[in-house]
PADOPA-557258 format. One record per residue (C-alpha): x, y, z; residue number from 1; residue in one letter. Coordinates in nm, 4 decimals. Layout:
REM PADOPA-557258
@X: X	Y: Y	Z: Z	num: NUM	residu: A $
...
REM end
This chain:
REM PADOPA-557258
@X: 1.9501	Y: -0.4706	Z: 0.6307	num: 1	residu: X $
@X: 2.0070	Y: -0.5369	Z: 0.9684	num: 2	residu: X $
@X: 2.0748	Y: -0.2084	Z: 1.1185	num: 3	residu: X $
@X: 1.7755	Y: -0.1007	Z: 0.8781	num: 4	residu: X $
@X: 1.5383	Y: -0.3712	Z: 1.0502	num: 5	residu: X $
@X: 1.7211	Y: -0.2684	Z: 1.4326	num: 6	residu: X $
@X: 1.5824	Y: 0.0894	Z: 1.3501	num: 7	residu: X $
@X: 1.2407	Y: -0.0365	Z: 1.2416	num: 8	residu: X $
@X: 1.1992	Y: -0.3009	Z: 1.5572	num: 9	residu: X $
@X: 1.2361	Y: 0.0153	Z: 1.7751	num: 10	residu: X $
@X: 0.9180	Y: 0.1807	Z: 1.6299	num: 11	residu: X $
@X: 0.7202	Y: -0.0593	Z: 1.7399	num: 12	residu: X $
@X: 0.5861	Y: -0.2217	Z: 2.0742	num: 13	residu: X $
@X: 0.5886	Y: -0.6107	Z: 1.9505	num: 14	residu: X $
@X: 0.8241	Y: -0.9351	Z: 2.0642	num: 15	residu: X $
@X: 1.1435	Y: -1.0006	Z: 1.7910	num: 16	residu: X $
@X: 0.8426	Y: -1.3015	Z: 1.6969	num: 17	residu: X $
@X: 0.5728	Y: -1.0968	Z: 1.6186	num: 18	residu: X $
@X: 0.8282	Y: -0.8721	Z: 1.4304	num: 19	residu: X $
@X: 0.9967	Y: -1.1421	Z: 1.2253	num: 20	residu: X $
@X: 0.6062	Y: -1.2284	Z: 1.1077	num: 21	residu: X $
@X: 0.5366	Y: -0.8941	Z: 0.9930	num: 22	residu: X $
@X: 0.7992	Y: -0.9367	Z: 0.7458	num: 23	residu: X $
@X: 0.9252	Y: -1.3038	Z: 0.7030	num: 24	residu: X $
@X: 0.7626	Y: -1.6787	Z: 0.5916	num: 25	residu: X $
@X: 1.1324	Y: -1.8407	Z: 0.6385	num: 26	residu: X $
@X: 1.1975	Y: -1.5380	Z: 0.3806	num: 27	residu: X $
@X: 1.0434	Y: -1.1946	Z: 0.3314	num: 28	residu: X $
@X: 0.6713	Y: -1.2149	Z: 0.2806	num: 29	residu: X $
@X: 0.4959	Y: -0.9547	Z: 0.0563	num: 30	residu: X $
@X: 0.4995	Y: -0.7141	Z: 0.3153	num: 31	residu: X $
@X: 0.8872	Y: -0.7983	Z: 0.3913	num: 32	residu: X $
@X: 0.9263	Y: -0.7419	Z: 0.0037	num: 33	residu: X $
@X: 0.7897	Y: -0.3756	Z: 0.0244	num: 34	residu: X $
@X: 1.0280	Y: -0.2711	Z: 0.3218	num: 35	residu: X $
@X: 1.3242	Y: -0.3778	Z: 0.1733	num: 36	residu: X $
@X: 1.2643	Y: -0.2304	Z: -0.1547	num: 37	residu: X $
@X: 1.1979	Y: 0.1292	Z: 0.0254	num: 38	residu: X $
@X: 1.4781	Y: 0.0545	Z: 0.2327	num: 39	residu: X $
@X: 1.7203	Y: 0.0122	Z: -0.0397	num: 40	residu: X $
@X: 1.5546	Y: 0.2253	Z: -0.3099	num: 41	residu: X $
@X: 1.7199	Y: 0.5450	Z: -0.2358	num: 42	residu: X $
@X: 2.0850	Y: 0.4185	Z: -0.2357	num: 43	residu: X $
@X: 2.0224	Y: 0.2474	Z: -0.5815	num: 44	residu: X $
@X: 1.8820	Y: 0.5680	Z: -0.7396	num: 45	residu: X $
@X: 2.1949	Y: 0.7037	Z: -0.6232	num: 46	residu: X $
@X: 2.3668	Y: 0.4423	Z: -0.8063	num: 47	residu: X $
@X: 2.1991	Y: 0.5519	Z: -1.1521	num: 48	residu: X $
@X: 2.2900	Y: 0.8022	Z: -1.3854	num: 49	residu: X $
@X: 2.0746	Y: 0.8956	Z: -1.5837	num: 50	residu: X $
@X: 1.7942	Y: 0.8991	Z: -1.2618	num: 51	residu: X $
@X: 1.5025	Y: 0.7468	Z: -1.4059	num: 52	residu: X $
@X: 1.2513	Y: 1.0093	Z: -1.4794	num: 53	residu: X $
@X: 1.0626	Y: 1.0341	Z: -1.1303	num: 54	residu: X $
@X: 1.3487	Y: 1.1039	Z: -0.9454	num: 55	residu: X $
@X: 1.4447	Y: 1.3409	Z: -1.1902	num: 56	residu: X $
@X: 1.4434	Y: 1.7425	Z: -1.0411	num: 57	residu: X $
@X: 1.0584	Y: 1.8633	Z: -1.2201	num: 58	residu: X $
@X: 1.1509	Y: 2.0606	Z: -1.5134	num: 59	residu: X $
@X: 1.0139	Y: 2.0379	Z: -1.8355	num: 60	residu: X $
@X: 1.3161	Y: 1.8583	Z: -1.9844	num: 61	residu: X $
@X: 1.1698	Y: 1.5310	Z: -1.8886	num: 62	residu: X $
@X: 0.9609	Y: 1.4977	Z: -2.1969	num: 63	residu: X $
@X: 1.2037	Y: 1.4916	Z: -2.5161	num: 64	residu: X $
@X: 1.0926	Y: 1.4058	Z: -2.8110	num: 65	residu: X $
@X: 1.2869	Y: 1.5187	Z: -3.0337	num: 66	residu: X $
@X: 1.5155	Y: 1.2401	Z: -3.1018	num: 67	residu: X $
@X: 1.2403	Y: 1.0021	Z: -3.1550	num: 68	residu: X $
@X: 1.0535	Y: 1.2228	Z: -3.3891	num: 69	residu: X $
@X: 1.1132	Y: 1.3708	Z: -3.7153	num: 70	residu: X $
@X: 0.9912	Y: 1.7234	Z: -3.7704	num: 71	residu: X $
REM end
């Protein structure tokens, strides 16, 4: 999360303090909560197999009912 937080200071035009309060109470605040979870949300879909359904490719597969329901 560091280099991840390196590459975010560098969009912006703030001191490291004003920085570590957009994101940190002594830990992440709410909004800290939200960039890590974005930040790390694309390697741990790439963890899981099967994706879970929204990062599924769009077909019509996604909706399978058939092994729930009896005909």
């Amino acid at each position: 999360m560091n280099v991840v937080h390196a590459e975010d200071f560098k969009c912006f035009r703030l001191t490291y303090e004003q920085y570590r309060r957009r994101y940190f109470i002594g830990h992440y605040n709410p909004s800290g909560n939200h960039f890590f979870a974005f930040a790390i949300k694309d390697t741990i879909v790439n963890w899981l197999e099967p994706k879970p359904i929204t990062y599924r490719p769009g077909d019509d597969s996604l909706i399978q009912f058939q092994d729930y329901l009896r005909e």
